[in-house]
DRENDO-1510 file (C-alpha; in Angstrom, 1 decimal, always signed):
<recs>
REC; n; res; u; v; w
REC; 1; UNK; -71.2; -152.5; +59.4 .
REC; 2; UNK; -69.9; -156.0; +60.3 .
REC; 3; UNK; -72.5; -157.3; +57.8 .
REC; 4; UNK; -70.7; -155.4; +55.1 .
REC; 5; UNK; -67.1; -156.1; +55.8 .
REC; 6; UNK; -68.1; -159.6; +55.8 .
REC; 7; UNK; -69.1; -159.0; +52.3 .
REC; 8; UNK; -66.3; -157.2; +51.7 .
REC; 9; UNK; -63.8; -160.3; +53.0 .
REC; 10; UNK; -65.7; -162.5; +50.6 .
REC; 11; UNK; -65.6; -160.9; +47.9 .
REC; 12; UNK; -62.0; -160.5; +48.4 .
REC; 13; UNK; -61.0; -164.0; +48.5 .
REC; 14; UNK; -63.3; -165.0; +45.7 .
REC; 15; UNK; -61.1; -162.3; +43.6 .
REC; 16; UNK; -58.0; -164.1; +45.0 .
REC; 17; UNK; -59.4; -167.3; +44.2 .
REC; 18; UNK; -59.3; -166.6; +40.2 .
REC; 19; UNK; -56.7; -164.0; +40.4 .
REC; 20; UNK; -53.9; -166.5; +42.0 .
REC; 21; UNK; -54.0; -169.6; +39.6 .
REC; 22; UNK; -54.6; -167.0; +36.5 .
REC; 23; UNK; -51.1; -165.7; +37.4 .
REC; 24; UNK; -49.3; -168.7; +37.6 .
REC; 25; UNK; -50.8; -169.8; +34.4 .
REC; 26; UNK; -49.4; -166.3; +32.7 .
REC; 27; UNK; -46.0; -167.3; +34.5 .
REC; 28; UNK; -46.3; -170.7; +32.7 .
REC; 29; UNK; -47.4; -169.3; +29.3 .
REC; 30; UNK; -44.7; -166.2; +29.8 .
REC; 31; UNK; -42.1; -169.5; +30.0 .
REC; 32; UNK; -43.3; -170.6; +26.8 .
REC; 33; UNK; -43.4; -167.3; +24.8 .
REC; 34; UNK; -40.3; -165.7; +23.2 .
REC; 35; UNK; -39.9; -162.1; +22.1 .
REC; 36; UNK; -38.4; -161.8; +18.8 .
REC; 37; UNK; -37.6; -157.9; +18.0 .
REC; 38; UNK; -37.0; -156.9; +14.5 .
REC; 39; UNK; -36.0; -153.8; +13.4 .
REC; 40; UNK; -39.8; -153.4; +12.0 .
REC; 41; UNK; -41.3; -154.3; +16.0 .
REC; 42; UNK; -41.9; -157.4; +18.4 .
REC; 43; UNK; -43.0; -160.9; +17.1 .
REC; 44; UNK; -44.5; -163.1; +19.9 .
REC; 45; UNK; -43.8; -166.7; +19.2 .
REC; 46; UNK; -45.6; -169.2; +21.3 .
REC; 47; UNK; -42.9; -172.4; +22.0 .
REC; 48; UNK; -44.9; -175.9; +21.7 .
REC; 49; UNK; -42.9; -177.9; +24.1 .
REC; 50; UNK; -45.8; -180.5; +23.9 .
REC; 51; UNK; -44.4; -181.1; +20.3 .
REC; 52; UNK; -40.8; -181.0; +21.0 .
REC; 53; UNK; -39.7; -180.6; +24.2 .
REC; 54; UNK; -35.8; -180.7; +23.5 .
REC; 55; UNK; -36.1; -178.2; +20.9 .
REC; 56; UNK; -37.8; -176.0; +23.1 .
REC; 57; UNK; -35.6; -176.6; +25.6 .
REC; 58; UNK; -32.2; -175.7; +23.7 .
REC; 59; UNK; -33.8; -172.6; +21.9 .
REC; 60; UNK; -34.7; -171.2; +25.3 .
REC; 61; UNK; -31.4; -172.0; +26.6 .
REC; 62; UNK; -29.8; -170.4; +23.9 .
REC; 63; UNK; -31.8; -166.9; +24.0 .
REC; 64; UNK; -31.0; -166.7; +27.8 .
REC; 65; UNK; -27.3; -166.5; +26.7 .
REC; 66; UNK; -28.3; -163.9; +24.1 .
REC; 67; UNK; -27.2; -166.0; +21.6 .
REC; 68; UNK; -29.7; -165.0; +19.4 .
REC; 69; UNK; -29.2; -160.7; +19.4 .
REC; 70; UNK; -27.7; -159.6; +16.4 .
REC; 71; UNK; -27.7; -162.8; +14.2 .
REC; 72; UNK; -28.5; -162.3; +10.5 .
REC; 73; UNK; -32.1; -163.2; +8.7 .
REC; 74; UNK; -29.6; -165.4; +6.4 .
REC; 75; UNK; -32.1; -167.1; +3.9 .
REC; 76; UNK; -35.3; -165.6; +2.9 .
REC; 77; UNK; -37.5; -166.5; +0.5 .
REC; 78; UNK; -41.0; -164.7; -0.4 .
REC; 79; UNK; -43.9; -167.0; -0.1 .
REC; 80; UNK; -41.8; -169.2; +1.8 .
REC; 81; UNK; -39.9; -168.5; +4.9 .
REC; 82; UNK; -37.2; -166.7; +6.9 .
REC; 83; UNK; -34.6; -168.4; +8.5 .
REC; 84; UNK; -31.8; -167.3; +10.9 .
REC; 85; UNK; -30.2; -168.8; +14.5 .
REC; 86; UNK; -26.8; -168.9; +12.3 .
REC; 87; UNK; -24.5; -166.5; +13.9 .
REC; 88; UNK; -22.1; -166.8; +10.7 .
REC; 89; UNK; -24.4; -165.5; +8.8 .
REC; 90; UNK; -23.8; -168.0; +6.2 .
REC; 91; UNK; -26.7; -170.7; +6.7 .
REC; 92; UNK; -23.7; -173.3; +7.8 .
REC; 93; UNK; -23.2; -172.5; +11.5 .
REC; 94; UNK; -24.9; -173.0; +14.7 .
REC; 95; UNK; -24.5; -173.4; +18.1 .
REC; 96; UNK; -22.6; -176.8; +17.7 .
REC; 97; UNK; -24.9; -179.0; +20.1 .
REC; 98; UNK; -27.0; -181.6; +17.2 .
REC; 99; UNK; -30.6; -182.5; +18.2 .
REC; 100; UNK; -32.2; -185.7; +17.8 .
REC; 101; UNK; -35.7; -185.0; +16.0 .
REC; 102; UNK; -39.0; -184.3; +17.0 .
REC; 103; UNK; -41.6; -184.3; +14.1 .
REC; 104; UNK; -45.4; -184.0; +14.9 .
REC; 105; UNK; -48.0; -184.3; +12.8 .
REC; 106; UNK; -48.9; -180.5; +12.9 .
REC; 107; UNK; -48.7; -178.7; +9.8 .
REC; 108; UNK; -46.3; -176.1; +8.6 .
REC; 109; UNK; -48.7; -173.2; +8.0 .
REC; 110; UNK; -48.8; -169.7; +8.1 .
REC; 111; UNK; -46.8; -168.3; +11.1 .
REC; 112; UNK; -45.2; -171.7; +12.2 .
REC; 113; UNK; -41.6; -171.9; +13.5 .
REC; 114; UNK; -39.5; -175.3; +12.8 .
REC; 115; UNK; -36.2; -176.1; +13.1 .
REC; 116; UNK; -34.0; -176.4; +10.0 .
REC; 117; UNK; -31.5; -179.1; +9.3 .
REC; 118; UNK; -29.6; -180.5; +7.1 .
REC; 119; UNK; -30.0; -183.8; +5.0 .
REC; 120; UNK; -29.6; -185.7; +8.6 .
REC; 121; UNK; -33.7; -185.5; +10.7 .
REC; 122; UNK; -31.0; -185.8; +13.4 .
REC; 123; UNK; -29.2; -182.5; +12.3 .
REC; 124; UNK; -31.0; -179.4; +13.6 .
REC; 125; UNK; -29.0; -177.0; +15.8 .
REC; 126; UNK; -30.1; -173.5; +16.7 .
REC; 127; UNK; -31.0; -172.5; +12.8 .
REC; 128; UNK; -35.0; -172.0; +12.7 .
REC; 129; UNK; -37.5; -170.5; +10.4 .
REC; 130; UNK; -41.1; -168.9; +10.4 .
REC; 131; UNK; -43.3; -169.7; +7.3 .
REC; 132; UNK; -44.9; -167.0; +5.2 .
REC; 133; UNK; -47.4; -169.6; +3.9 .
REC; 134; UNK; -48.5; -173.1; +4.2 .
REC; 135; UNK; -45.5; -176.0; +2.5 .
REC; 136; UNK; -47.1; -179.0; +3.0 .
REC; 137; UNK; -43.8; -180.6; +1.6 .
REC; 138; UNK; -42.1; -179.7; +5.1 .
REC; 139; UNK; -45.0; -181.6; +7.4 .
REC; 140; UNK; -44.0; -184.6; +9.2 .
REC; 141; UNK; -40.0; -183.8; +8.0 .
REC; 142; UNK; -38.9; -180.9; +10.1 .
REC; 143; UNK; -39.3; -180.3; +13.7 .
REC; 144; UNK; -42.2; -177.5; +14.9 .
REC; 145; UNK; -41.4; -175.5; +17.9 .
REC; 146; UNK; -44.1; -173.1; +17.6 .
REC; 147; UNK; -46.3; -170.7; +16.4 .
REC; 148; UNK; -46.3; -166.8; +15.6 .
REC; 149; UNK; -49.6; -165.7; +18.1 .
REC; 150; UNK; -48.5; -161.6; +17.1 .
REC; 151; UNK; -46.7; -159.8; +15.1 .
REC; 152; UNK; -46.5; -161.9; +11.8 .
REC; 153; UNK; -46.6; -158.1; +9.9 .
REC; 154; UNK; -43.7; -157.7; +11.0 .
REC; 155; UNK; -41.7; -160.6; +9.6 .
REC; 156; UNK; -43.7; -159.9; +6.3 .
REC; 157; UNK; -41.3; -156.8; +6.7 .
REC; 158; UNK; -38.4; -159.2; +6.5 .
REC; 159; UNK; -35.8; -158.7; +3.7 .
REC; 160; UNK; -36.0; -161.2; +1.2 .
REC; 161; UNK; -33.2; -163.0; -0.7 .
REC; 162; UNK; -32.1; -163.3; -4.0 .
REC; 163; UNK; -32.7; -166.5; -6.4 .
REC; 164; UNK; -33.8; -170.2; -5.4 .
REC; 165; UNK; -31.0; -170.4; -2.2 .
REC; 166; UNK; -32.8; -167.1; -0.6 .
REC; 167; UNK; -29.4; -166.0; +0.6 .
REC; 168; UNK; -30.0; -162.4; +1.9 .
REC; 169; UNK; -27.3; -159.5; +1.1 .
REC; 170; UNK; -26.8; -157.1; +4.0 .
REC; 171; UNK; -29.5; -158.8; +5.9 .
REC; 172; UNK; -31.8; -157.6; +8.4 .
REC; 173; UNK; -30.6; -159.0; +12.3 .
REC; 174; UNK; -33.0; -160.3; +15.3 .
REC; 175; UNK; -32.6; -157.5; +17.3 .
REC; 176; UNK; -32.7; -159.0; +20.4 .
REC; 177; UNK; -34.6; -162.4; +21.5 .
REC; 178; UNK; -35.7; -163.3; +24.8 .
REC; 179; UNK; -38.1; -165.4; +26.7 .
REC; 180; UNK; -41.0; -163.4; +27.8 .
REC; 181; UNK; -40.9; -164.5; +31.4 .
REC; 182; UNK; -37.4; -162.7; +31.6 .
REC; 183; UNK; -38.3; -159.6; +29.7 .
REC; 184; UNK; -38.0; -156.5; +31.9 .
</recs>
């Protein structure tokens, strides 16, 4: 019997030993992960703070507030991207805090999230896009914050705009954005 609790004991901490540093690495990538909620269902967008670490920074600050819930898909454009973090609604509003940028050398492909701007690299706010398909015209230009990992369907779903601007008439809204190490 003592032979087989002593078994039993090892086992045990061997299961701790993986189980404990497996949780702290799903804290760390839970920290890193936003859910965005559309009307159509959830896209899980992993943050690349390796790339741009400020950006990350102010975009997770800035769901924590909520600032995020509600604001308009402003500018879509098929084969393109989707755009939003404009609370106006009219592609000329932000959070008013100006971020210094952070270009990498990773491509804007498929699924990947980058901060827009204006003419200025030094320009971007709380405005970001995801990209329906790859622009290699955008690489090395704008800054990448991350990458869709699920749920890219559902931003397919996104309304798209109307001529070369993209500007969206009644347009559909973030539901609700949050960092998935808050998410209850």
């Amino acid at each position: 019997m003592t032979r087989l609790f002593g078994r039993f004991l090892a086992a045990a901490f061997v299961v701790l030993a993986f189980a404990l540093p497996a949780a702290a690495q799903t804290k760390q990538e839970a920290e890193n992960m936003l859910y965005l909620d559309t009307a159509y269902g959830r896209v899980v967008i992993k943050l690349r703070p390796d790339l741009a670490p400020k950006h990350v920074a102010r975009i997770k600050e800035l769901t924590r507030t909520g600032f995020y819930n509600g604001v308009p898909f402003h500018r879509v454009i098929a084969g393109f991207m989707a755009q939003s973090g404009d609370p106006t609604g009219t592609g000329t509003g932000g959070s008013g805090q100006k971020l210094a940028a952070e270009f990498s050398s990773t491509p804007f492909t498929r699924g990947v999230v980058g901060m827009a701007r204006a003419s200025s690299p030094d320009s971007a706010d709380s405005q970001f896009f995801i990209m329906f398909d790859s622009t290699p015209s955008l690489n090395g230009q704008y800054t990448v914050v991350g990458q869709v990992v699920s749920g890219m369907e559902f931003v397919d779903k996104i309304k798209k705009g109307s001529g070369a601007s993209g500007t969206v008439s009644n347009p559909d809204k973030i539901v609700k954005m949050q960092v998935a190490a808050d998410a209850k």
